[in-house]
matplotlib code that plots the C-alpha trace (Angstrom):
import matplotlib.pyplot as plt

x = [-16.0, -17.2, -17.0, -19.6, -17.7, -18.1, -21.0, -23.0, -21.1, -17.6, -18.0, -19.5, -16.9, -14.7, -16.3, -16.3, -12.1, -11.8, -14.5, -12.5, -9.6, -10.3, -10.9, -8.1, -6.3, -8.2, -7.2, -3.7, -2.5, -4.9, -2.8, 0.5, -0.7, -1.3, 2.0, 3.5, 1.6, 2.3, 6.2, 6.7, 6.3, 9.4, 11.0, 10.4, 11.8, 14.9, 15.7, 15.1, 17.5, 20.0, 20.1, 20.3, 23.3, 24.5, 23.7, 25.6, 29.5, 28.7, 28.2, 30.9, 28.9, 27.0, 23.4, 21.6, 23.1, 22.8, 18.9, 18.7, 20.2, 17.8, 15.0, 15.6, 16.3, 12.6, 11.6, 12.0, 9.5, 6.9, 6.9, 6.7, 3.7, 2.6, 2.6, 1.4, -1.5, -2.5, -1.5, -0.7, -3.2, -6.2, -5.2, -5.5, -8.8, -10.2, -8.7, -10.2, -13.6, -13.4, -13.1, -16.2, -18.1, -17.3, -20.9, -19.6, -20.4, -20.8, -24.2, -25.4, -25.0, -26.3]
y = [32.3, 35.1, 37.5, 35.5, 34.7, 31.1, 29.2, 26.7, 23.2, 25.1, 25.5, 22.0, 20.5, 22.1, 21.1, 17.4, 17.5, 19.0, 16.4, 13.5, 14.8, 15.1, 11.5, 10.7, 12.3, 11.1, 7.5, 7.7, 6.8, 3.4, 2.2, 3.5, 1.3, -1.4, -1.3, -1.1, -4.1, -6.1, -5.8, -6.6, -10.2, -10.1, -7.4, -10.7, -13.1, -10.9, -10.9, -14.8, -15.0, -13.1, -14.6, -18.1, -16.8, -15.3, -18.5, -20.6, -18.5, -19.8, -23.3, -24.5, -23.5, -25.8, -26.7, -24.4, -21.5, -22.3, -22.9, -19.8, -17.7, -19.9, -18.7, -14.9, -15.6, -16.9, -14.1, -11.8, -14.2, -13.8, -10.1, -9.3, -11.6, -10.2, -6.8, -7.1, -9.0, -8.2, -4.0, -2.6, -4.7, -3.9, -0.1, 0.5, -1.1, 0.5, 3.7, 2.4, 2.1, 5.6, 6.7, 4.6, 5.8, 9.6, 11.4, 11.7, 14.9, 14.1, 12.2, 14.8, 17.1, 14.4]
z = [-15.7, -13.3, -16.2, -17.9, -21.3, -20.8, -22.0, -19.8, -21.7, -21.1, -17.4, -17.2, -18.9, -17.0, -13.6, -14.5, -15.3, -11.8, -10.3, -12.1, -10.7, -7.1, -7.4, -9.2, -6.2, -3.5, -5.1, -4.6, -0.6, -1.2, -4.5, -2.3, 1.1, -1.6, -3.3, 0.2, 1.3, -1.9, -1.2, 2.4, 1.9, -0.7, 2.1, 4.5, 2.2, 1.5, 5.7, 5.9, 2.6, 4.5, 7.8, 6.2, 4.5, 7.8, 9.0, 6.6, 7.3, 10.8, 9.7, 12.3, 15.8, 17.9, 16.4, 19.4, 18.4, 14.8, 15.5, 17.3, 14.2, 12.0, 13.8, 13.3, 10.0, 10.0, 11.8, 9.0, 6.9, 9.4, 10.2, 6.1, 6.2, 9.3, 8.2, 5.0, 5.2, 9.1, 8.9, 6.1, 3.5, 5.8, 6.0, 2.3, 2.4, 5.0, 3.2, 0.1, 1.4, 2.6, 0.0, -1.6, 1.0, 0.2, -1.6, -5.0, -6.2, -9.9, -9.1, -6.9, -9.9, -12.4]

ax = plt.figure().add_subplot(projection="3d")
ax.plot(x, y, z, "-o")
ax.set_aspect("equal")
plt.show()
């Protein structure tokens, strides 16, 4: 290129693949924080799973200590919910939207 023995569509051409991607790139942590997000209510559903099988070998304890170890099984619901859609969920959007808001420098070539 700096020897000048490219022609004006090459380099271009070549600007655009780089342009597209730098996007491409830029792209990637949101579709991770998504997939992260996406999963943590099954990671929630796989602790509550557990500790009502936890739960169940200790079938023969008094109901207050059985509720207790109910409850922590429940736990593990609510924090994949919680993190999902309360953290992690909002974090790739706001990551998204930066992003978005980035000046795109294929229209300020265009």
């Amino acid at each position: 290129m700096v020897g000048g023995n490219m022609n004006a569509f090459e380099i271009e051409r070549l600007m655009d693949e780089e342009i597209e991607t730098h996007h491409v790139e830029g792209e990637a942590p949101a579709q991770a924080l998504h997939k992260i997000g996406d999963a943590m209510p099954a990671f929630g559903i796989v602790a509550a799973v557990i500790g009502v099988v936890h739960t169940m070998t200790s079938a023969d304890q008094p109901p207050a200590i059985l509720g207790e170890m109910i409850a922590q099984a429940l736990v593990g619901t609510f924090l994949g919910i919680l993190l999902s859609y309360g953290f992690i969920g909002p974090l790739a959007g706001v990551a998204e939207q930066r992003l978005a808001e980035r000046p795109s420098c294929s229209s300020a070539s265009r």
